[in-house]
C-alpha positions as CSV (number, residue, x, y, z in Angstrom):
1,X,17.2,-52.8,102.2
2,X,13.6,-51.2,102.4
3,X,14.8,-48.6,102.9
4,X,17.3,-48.4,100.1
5,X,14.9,-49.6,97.5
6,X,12.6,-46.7,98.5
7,X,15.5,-44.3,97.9
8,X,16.0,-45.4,94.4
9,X,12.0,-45.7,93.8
10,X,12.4,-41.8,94.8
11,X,15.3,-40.7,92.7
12,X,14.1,-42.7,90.0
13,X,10.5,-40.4,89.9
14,X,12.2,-37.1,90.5
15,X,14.6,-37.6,87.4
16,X,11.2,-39.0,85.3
17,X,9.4,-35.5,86.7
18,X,12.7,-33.5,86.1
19,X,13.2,-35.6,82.2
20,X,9.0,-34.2,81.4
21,X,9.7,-30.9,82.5
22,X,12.4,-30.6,80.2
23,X,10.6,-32.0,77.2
24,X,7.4,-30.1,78.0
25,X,9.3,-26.5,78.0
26,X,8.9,-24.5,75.3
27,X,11.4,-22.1,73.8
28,X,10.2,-18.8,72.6
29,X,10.7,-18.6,68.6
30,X,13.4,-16.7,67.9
31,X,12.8,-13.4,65.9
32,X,14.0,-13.2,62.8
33,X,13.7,-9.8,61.1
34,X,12.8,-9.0,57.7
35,X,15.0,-7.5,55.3
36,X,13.8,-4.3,54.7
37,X,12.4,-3.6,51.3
38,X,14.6,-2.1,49.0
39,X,13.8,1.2,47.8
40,X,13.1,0.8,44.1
41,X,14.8,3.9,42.6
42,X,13.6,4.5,38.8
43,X,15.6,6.4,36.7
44,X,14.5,8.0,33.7
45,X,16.3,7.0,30.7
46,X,16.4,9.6,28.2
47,X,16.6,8.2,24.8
48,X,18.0,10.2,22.3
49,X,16.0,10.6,18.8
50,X,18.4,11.6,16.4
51,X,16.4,13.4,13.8
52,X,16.8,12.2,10.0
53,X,17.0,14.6,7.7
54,X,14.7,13.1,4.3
55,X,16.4,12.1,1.5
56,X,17.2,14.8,-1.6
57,X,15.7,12.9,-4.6
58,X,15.7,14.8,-8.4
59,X,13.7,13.6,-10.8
60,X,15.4,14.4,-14.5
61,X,13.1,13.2,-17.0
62,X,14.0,13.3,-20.8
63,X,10.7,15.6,-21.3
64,X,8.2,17.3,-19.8
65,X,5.6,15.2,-17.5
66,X,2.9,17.6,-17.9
67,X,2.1,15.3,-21.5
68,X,0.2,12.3,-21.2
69,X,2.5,9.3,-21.8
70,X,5.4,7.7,-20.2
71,X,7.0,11.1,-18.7
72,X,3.8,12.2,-17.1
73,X,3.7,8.4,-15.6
74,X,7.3,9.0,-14.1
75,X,6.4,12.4,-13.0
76,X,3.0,11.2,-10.9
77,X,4.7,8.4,-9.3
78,X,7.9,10.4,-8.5
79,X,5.1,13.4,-6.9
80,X,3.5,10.3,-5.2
81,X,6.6,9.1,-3.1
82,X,7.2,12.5,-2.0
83,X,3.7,13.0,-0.4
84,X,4.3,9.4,1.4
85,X,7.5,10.1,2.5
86,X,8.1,13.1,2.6
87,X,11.0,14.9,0.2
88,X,11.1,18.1,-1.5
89,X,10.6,17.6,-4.7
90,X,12.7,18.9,-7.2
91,X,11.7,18.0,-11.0
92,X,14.7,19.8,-13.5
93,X,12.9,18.6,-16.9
94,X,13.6,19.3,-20.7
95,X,13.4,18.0,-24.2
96,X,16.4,19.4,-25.6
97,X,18.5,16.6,-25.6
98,X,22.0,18.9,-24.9
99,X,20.2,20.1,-22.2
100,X,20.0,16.7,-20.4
101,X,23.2,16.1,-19.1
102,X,23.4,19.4,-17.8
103,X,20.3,18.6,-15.8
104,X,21.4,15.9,-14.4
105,X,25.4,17.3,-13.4
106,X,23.1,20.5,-11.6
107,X,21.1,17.6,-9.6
108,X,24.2,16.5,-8.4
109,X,26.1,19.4,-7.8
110,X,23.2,20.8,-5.4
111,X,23.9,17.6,-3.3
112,X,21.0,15.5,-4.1
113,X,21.6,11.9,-2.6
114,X,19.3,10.5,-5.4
115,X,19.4,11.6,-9.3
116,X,16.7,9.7,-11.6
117,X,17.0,9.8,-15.2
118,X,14.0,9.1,-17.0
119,X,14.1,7.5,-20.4
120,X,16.7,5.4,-22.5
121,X,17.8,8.0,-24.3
122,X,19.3,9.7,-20.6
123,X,22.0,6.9,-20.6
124,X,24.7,9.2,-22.0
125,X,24.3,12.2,-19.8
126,X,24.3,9.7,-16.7
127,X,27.2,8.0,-17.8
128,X,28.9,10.8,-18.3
129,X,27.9,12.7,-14.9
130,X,28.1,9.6,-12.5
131,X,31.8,9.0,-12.1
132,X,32.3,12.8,-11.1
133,X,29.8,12.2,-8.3
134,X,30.8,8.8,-6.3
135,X,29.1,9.6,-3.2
136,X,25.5,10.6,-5.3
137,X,23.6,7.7,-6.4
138,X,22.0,7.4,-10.3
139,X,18.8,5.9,-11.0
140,X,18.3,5.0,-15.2
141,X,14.8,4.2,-16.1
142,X,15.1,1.6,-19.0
143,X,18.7,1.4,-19.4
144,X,21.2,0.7,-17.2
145,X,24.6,2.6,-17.8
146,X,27.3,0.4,-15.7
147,X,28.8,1.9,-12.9
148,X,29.1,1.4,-8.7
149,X,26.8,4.3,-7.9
150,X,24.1,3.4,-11.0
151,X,21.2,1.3,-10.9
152,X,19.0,0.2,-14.1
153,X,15.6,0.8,-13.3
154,X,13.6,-1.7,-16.2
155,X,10.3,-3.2,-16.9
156,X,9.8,-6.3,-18.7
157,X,7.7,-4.8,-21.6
158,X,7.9,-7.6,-23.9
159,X,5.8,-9.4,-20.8
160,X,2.8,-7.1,-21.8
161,X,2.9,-7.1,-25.5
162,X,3.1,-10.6,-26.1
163,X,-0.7,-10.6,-25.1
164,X,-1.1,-7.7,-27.6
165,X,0.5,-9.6,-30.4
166,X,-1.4,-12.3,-29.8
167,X,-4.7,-10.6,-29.9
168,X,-3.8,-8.9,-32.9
169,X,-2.8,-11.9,-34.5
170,X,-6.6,-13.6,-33.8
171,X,-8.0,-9.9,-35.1
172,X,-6.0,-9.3,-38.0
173,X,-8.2,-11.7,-40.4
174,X,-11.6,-11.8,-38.7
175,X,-13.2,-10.2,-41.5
176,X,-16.8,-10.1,-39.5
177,X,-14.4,-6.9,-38.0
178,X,-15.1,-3.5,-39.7
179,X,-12.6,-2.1,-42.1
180,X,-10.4,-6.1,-41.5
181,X,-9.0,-7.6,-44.1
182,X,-8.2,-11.2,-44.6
183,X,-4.5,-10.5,-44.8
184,X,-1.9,-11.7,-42.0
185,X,0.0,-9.1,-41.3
186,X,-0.3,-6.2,-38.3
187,X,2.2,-2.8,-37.8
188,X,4.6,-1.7,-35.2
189,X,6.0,1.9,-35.1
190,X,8.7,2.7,-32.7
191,X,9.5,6.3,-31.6
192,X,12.9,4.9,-31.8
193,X,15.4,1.5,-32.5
194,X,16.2,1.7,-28.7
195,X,16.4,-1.4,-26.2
196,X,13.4,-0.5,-24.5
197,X,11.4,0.0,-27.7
198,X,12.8,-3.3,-29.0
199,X,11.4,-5.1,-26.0
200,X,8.2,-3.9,-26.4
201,X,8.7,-5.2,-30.3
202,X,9.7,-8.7,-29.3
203,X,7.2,-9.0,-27.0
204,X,4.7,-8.3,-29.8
205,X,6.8,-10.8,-32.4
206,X,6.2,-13.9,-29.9
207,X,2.4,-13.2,-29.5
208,X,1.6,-13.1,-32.8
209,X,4.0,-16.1,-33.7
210,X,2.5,-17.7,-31.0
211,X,-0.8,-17.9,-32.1
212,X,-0.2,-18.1,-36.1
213,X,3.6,-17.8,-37.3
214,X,2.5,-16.7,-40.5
215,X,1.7,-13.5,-39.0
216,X,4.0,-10.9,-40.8
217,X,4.7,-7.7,-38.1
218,X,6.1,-5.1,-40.5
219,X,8.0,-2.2,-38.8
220,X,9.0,1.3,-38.8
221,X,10.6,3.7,-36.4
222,X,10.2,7.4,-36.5
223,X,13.6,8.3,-35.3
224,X,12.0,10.6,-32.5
225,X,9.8,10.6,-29.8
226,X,8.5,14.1,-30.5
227,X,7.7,13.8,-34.1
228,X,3.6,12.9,-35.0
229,X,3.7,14.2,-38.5
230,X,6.7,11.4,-39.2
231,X,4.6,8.8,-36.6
232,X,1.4,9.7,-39.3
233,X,3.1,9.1,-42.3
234,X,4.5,5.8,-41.4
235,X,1.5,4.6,-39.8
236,X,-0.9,5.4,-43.2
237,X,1.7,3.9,-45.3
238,X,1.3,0.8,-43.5
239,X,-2.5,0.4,-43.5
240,X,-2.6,2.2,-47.2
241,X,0.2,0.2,-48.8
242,X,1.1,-3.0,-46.7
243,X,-2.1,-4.1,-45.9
244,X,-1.8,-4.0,-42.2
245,X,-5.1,-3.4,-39.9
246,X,-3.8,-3.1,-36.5
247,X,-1.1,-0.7,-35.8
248,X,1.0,-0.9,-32.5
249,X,2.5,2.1,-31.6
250,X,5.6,3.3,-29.1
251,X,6.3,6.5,-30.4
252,X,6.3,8.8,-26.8
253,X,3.3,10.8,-26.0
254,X,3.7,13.4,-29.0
255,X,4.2,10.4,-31.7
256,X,1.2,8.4,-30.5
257,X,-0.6,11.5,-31.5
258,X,0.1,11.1,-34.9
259,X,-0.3,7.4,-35.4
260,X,-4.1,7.9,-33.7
261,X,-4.8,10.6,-36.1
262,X,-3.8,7.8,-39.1
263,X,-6.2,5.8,-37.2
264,X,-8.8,7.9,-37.3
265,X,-8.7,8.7,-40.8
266,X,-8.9,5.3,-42.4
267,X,-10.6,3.6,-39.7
268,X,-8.1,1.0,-38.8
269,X,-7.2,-0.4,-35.5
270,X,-4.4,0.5,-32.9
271,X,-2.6,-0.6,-29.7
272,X,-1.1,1.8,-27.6
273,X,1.6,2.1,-24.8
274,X,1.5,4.1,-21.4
275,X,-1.9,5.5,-22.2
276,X,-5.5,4.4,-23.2
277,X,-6.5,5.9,-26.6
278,X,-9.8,4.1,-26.4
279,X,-11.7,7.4,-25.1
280,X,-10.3,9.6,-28.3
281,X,-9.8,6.8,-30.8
282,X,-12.4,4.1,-30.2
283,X,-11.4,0.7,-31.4
């Protein structure tokens, strides 16, 4: 039995020693290998810059821009957007109106993309021109003639001149005023009875109503914008016969030349349009 029992005591230690060798061995880590990096390959990507040609844009004015006025206005700003962005200019002016619609059809034939009339009075030789040229777009400043390809370029003039009507309404009977008399009524001459020249008369209306409704604005239209002995005689018959001391005047560059020369003479007052007469006329 002894003997037995120290047979079992044996077996019993060697399978211990045999279970904390096992437990106590240590595997070697197995290796794991790293992907190798991928080769980053850039690739040049050519872009392609398509080069834009700049627009063609004519300026057609009903005039010549070398005169102070509204034409000369057109003309700077038109020279203006070429420097910024860069189009040839190409200025086909005249005031022969016969001469206008042709102007405008030669614009168009030599493949400009944008043709801008300049004046209310261009409306007939766009409307006439623009159907013929679908693909060429119109620009009207101060009328608008209708059409897919034509856009109305216009200013709110009345905005302006109500402010001018209704400081010559306050002037117009401050007597304290050289050469003012106590009467309530003020001038308007207007190169001629065209929509943009009536906007700058209703403008003119509602300022003076505005501030006394009694205020009588008599008016006269020369029947040209080029005509300063006309724009002369109809201003001095207003201050000379109609008792009017303030004379506002829309008769183009060449007209306003003629009502400030009826200023001058008799010493009444004037507002112009487009251009300060303040340094050649003061008052």
């Amino acid at each position: 039995m002894k003997r037995l029992y120290k047979i079992l005591i044996g077996l019993l230690v060697l399978s211990l020693m045999l279970a904390a060798c096992a437990t106590g061995s240590t595997e070697e880590p197995a290796v794991v290998e790293e992907p190798a990096e991928a080769e980053v390959v850039e690739e040049e990507v050519m872009e392609e810059v398509e080069e834009v040609e700049p627009l063609k844009i004519a300026l057609v004015p009903a005039g010549r821009i070398g005169l102070e006025g509204f034409m000369y206005l057109a003309g700077e700003g038109y020279k203006q957007a070429s420097a910024e962005f860069g189009f040839e200019e190409r200025i086909l002016e005249s005031e022969v109106a016969e001469e206008w619609e042709r102007n405008v059809r030669t614009a168009a034939q030599e493949g400009y993309d944008l043709v801008i009339g300049v004046g209310s009075t261009m409306q007939d030789a766009v409307a006439n021109v623009a159907p013929d040229f679908p693909d060429t777009h119109f620009a009207l400043v101060d009328s608008y003639t209708g059409g897919d390809n034509v856009v109305g370029l216009i200013s709110q003039e009345q905005e302006g001149t109500f402010l001018a009507g209704a400081l010559a309404a306050m002037m117009t009977t401050d007597t304290t005023l050289e050469n003012m008399n106590d009467k309530k009524v003020i001038g308007f001459v207007g190169g001629m009875d065209v929509p943009s020249v009536a906007r700058f008369l209703s403008g003119l209306q509602q300022g003076a109503a505005y501030i006394d409704p009694e205020v009588e604005v008599v008016v006269a239209y020369v029947g040209s914008f080029r005509d300063p002995a006309k724009a002369k005689e109809l201003a001095l018959a207003m201050i000379e016969n109609q008792d009017v001391d303030i004379v506002y005047s829309v008769c183009g560059s060449a007209g306003d030349v003629g009502v400030f020369e009826a200023i001058e003479e008799t010493g009444a007052y004037a507002i112009a349009s487009d251009i300060d007469w303040d340094n050649e006329v003061p008052g």
